[in-house]
C-alpha positions as CSV (number, residue, x, y, z in Angstrom):
1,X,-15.1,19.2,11.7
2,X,-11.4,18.1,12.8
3,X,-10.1,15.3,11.2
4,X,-6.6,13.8,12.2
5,X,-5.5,12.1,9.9
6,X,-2.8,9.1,10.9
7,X,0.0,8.0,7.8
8,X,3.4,6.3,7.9
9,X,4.6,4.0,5.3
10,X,4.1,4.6,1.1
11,X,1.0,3.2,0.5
12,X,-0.7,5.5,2.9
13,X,0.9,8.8,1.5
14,X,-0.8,7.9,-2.2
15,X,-4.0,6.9,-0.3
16,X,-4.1,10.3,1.6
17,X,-3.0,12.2,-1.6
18,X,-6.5,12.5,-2.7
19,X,-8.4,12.6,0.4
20,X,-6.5,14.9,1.8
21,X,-7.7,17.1,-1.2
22,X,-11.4,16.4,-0.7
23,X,-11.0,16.6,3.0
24,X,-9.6,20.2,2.8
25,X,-12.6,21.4,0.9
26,X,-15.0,21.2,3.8
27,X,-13.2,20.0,6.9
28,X,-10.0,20.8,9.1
29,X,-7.5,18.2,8.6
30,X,-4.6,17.5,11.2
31,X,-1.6,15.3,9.0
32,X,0.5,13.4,11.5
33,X,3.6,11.1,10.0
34,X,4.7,8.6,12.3
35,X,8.2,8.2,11.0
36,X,7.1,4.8,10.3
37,X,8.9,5.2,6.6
38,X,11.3,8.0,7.2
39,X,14.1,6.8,4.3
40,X,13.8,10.0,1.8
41,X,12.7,7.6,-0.9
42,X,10.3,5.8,1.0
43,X,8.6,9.1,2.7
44,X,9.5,12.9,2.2
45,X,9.6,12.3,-1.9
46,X,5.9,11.1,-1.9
47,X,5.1,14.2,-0.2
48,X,7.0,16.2,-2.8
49,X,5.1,14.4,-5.3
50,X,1.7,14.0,-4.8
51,X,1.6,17.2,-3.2
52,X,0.7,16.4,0.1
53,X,0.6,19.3,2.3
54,X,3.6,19.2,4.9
55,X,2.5,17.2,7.9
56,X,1.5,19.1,11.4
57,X,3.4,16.2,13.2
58,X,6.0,14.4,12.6
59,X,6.7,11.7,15.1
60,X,10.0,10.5,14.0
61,X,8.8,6.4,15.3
62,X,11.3,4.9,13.1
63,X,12.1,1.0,12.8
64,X,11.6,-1.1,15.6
65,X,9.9,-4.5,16.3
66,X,6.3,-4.3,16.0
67,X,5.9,-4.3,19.2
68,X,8.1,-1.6,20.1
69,X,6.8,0.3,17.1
70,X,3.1,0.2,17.7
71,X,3.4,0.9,21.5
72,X,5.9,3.9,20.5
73,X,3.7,5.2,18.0
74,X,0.1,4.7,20.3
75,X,1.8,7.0,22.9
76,X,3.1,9.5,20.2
77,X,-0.4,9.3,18.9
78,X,-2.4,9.7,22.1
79,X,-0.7,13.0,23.0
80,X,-1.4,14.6,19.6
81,X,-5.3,13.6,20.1
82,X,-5.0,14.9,23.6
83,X,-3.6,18.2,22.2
84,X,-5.8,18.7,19.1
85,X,-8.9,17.0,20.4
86,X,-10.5,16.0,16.9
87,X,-13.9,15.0,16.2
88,X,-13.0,12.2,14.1
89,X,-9.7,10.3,13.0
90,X,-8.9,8.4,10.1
91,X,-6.9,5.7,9.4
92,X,-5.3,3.8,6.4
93,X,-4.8,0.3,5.0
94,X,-2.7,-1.8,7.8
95,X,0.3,-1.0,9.0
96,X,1.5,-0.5,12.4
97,X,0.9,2.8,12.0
98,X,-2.7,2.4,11.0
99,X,-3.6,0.0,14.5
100,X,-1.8,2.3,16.6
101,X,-3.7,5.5,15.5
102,X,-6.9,3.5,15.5
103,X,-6.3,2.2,19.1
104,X,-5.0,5.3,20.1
105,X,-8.5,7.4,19.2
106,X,-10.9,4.1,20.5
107,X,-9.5,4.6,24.0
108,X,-9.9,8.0,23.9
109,X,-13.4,7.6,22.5
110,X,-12.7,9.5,19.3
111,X,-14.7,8.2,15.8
112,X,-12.0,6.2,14.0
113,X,-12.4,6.2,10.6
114,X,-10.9,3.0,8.3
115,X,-10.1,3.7,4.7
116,X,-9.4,0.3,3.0
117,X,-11.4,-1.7,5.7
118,X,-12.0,-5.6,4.8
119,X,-9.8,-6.8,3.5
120,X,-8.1,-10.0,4.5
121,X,-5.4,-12.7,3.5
122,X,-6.9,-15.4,6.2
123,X,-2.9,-15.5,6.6
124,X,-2.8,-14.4,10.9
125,X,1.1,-14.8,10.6
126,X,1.3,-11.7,8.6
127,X,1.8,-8.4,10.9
128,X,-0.9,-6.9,8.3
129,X,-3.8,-9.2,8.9
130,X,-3.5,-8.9,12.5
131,X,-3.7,-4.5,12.0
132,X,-6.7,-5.2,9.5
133,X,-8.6,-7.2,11.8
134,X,-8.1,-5.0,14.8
135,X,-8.3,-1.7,13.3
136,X,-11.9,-2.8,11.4
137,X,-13.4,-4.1,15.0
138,X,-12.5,-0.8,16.7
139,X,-13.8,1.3,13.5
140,X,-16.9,3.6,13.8
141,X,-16.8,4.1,10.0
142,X,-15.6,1.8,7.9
143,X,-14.8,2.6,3.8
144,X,-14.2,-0.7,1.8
145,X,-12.8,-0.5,-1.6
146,X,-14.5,-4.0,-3.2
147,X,-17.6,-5.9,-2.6
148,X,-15.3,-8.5,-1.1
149,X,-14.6,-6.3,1.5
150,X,-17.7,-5.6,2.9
151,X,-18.5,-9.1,2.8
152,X,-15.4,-10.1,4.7
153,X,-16.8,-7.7,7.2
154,X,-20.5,-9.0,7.7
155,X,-18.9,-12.7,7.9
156,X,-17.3,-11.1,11.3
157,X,-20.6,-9.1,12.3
158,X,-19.5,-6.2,11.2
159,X,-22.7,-3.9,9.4
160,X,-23.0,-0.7,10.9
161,X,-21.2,2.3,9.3
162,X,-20.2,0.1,6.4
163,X,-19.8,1.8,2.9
164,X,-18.6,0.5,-0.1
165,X,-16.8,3.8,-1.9
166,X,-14.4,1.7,-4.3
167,X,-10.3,2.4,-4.2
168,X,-9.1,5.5,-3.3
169,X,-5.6,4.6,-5.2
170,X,-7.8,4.5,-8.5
171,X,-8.6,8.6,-7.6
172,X,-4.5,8.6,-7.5
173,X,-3.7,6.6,-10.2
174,X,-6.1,8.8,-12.4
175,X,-4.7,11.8,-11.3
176,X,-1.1,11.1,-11.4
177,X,-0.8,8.5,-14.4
178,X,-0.5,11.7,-16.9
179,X,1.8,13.2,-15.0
180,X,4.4,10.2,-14.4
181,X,3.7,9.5,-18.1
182,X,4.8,13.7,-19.0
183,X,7.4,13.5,-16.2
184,X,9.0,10.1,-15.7
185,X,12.6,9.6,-17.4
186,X,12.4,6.5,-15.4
187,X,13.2,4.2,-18.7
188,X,15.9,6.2,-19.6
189,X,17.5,6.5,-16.5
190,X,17.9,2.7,-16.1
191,X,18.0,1.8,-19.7
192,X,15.1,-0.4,-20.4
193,X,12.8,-0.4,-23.1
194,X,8.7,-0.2,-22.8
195,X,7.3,-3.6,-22.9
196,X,10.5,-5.8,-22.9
197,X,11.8,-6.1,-19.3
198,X,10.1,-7.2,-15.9
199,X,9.6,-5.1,-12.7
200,X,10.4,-6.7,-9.3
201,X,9.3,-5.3,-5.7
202,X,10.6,-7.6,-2.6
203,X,9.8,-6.3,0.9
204,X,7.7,-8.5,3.6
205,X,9.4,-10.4,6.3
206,X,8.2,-13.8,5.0
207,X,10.5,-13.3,2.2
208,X,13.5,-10.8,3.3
209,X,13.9,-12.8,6.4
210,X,14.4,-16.1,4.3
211,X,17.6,-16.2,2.9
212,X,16.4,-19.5,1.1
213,X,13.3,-17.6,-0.5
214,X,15.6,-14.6,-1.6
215,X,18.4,-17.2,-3.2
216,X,15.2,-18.3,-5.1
217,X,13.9,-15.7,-6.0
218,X,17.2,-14.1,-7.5
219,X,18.0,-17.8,-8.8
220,X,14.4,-17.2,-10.6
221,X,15.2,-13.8,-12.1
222,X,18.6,-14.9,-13.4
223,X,16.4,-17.0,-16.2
224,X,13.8,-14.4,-17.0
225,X,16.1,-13.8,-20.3
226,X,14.9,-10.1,-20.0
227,X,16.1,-7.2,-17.7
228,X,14.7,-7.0,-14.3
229,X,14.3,-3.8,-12.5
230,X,14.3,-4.1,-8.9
231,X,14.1,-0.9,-6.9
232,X,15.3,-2.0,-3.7
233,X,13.5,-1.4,-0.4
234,X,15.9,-0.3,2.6
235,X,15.3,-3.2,4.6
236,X,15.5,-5.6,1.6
237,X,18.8,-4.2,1.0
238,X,20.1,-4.6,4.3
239,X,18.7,-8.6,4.0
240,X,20.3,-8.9,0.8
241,X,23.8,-7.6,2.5
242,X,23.3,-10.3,5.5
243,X,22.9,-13.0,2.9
244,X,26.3,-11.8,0.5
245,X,23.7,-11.4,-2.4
246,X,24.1,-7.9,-3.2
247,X,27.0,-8.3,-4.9
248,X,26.1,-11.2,-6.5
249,X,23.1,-9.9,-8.5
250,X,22.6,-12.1,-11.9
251,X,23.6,-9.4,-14.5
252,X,20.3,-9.0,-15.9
253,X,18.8,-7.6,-12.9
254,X,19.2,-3.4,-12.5
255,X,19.0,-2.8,-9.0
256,X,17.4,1.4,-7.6
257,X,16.8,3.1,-5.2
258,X,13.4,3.0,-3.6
259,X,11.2,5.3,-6.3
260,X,9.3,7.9,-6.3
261,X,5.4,7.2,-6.9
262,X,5.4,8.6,-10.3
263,X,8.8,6.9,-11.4
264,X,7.1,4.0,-10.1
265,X,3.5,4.1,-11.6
266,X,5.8,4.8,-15.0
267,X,8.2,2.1,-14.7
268,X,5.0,-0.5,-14.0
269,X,2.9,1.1,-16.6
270,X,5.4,0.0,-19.1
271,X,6.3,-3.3,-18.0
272,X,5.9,-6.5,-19.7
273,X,5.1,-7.9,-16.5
274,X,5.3,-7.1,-12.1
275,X,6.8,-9.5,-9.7
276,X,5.9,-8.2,-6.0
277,X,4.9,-9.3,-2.5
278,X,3.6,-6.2,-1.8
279,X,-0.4,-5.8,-1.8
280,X,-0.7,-2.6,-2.9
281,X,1.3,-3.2,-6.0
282,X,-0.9,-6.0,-6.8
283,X,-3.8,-3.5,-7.0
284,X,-1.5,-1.1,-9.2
285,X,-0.7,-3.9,-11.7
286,X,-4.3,-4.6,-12.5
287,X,-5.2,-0.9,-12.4
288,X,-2.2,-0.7,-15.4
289,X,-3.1,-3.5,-17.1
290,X,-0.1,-5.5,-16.5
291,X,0.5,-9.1,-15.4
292,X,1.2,-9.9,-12.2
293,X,3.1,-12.4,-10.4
294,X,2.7,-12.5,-6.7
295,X,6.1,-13.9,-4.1
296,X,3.4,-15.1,-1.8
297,X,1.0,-18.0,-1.1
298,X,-2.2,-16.0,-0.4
299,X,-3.3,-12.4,-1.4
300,X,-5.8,-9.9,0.0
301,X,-6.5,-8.6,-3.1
302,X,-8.8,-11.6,-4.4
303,X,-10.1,-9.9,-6.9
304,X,-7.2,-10.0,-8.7
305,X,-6.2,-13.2,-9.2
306,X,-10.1,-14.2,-9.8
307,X,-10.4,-12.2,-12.6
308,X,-7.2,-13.9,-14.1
309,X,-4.6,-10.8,-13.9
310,X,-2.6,-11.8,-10.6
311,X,-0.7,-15.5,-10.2
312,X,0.0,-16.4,-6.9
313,X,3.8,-18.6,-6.7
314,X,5.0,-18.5,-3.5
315,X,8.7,-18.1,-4.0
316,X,9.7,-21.5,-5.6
317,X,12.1,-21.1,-8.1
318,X,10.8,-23.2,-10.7
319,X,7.0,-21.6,-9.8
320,X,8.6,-18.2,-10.6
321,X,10.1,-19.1,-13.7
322,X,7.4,-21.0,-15.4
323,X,5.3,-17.7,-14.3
324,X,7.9,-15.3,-15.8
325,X,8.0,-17.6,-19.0
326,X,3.7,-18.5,-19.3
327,X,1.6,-16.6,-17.4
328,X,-0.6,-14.5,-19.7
329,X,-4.2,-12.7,-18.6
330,X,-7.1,-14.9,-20.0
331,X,-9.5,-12.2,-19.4
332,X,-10.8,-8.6,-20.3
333,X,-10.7,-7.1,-17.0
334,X,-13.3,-6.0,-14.9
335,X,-14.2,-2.5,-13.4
336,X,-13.6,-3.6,-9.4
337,X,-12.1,-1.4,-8.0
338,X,-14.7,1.4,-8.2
339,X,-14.4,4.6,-11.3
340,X,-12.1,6.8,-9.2
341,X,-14.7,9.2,-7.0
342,X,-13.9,6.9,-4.0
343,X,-12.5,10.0,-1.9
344,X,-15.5,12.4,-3.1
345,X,-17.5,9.7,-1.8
346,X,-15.3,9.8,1.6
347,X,-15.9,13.2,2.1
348,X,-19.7,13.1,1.8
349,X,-20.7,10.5,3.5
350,X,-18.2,12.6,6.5
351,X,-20.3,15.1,6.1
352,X,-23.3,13.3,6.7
353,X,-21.9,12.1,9.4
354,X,-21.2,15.0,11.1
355,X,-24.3,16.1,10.2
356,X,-26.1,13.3,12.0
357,X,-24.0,13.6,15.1
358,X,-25.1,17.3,15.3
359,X,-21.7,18.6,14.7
């Protein structure tokens, strides 16, 4: 069976890491990079990485609005599915690049396959809910990492070709986590010491376009009485340049370069706590064990703040410190994110699949 497989920002490359592994094992697998991340720390270093075999297309998208991005990449897309005719093609999280390869194959009438289906904020202003939505209701299979997931799902009539497989970035984090913790000179390299400084990722619109969230936020860090690392995303950067805050940084706060994923896993591993707005890291921080605050008013990852390991602030100042200062876990956690076979899983049921269909 042919499998084209659609990635474009970070989170996807970890996610395909592992699948593309299993995938390979029994199936044909076509890569194709959008270009949606094309920054060398925010694409072509993952690949290095998590060795991720060199894509068969590289469409070069680049920024854009999301409009302009979406319809860019859907057109890119369509002629790759045109060319390779696959049987089935599989899409990740919910990103612009994830709708666009998932609309792409529906009007063609190809299978698409959603990895990380269900999940939602019940926030429509963010670009991401609108992709999740979208993608899951044009999705022939649909593979949900929690139990929340598939119930989100049912709630919007959504049964058939359901499966709950767990978290495919538990399979990476399992495989990698030795490695960053053999390989990383992360610490070293920005001169921070395990346990005694925080980690800070800033990256969604609601935030970097707010130059009243961002003076908070920095205004927040300036009192954590502890370094701060903050690898800075490119488009944060070029907020924080708009706003005459990058050279204004509170001195406790070491500002990177976007990371590589091991750096990255190493640097959070070791943290005393994570401040982000990013979902995925979210879901890293629990998988590490380490506290998290989250920069927004709502989460997709649910599960996390139930079970006591994820706060939710916003990005009030005084919310952020009093988070930074108090917020402890008041809970063992709990296993819910699956035991790290969720891309074995993937590839059998594809193979049943296939089977069924007669292929």
């Amino acid at each position: 069976m042919k499998v084209a497989s659609i990635v474009g920002a970070r989170p996807q490359f970890i996610k395909c890491a592992p699948v593309s592994r299993e995938l390979r094992k029994e199936h044909e697998e076509v890569l194709v990079h959008t270009g949606q991340h094309y920054d060398h720390g925010m694409s072509a270093v993952f690949f290095d990485e998590l060795a991720i075999p060199e894509p068969d297309y590289n469409l070069s998208i680049g920024s854009g609005s999301h409009g302009h991005q979406t319809g860019a990449m859907l057109g890119a897309i369509e002629d790759v599915l045109l060319a390779e005719k696959p049987d089935l093609v599989l899409v990740y999280g919910d990103t612009n690049s994830t709708l666009a390869g998932a609309l792409a194959a529906a009007k063609l009438h190809v299978p698409v396959v959603h990895v990380e289906a269900g999940l939602r904020s019940f926030d429509r202003r963010m670009p991401e809910e609108i992709n999740r939505v979208l993608t899951d209701h044009c999705s022939d299979l649909l593979f949900c990492p929690t139990k929340t997931a598939v119930e989100n799902l049912a709630a919007e009539g959504i049964t058939e070709g359901v499966h709950l497989v767990g978290d495919v970035m538990v399979d990476a984090m399992s495989y990698n986590r030795g490695i960053a913790e053999e390989r990383s000179r992360i610490l070293e390299g920005v001169g921070v010491r395990p346990g005694e400084y925080l980690v800070i990722t800033v990256h969604r619109p609601s935030n970097t376009d707010s130059q009243e969230n961002m003076v908070a936020i920095l205004g927040a860090l300036a009192e954590a009485e502890r370094p701060v690392v903050f690898p800075v995303h490119p488009r944060t950067r070029n907020s924080l340049k708009r706003y005459g805050l990058l050279g204004k940084m509170p001195e406790n706060i070491l500002v990177t370069e976007p990371l590589g994923y091991l750096d990255m896993i190493h640097l959070m591993a070791h943290a005393e706590k994570i401040l982000t707005d990013s979902g995925g890291i979210q879901k890293e921080a629990y998988m590490l064990g380490v506290p998290c605050i989250t920069l927004r008013e709502n989460t997709e990852w649910v599960e996390t703040v139930e079970a006591g390991w994820n706060v939710l602030v916003g990005a009030g100042r005084e919310e952020i410190v009093d988070a930074i200062r108090r917020f402890l876990p008041g809970s063992q956690q709990r296993n819910v994110f699956g035991s790290g076979n969720a891309s074995v899983l993937i590839r059998e049921i594809l193979g049943r699949y296939q089977d069924a269909r007669g292929g």
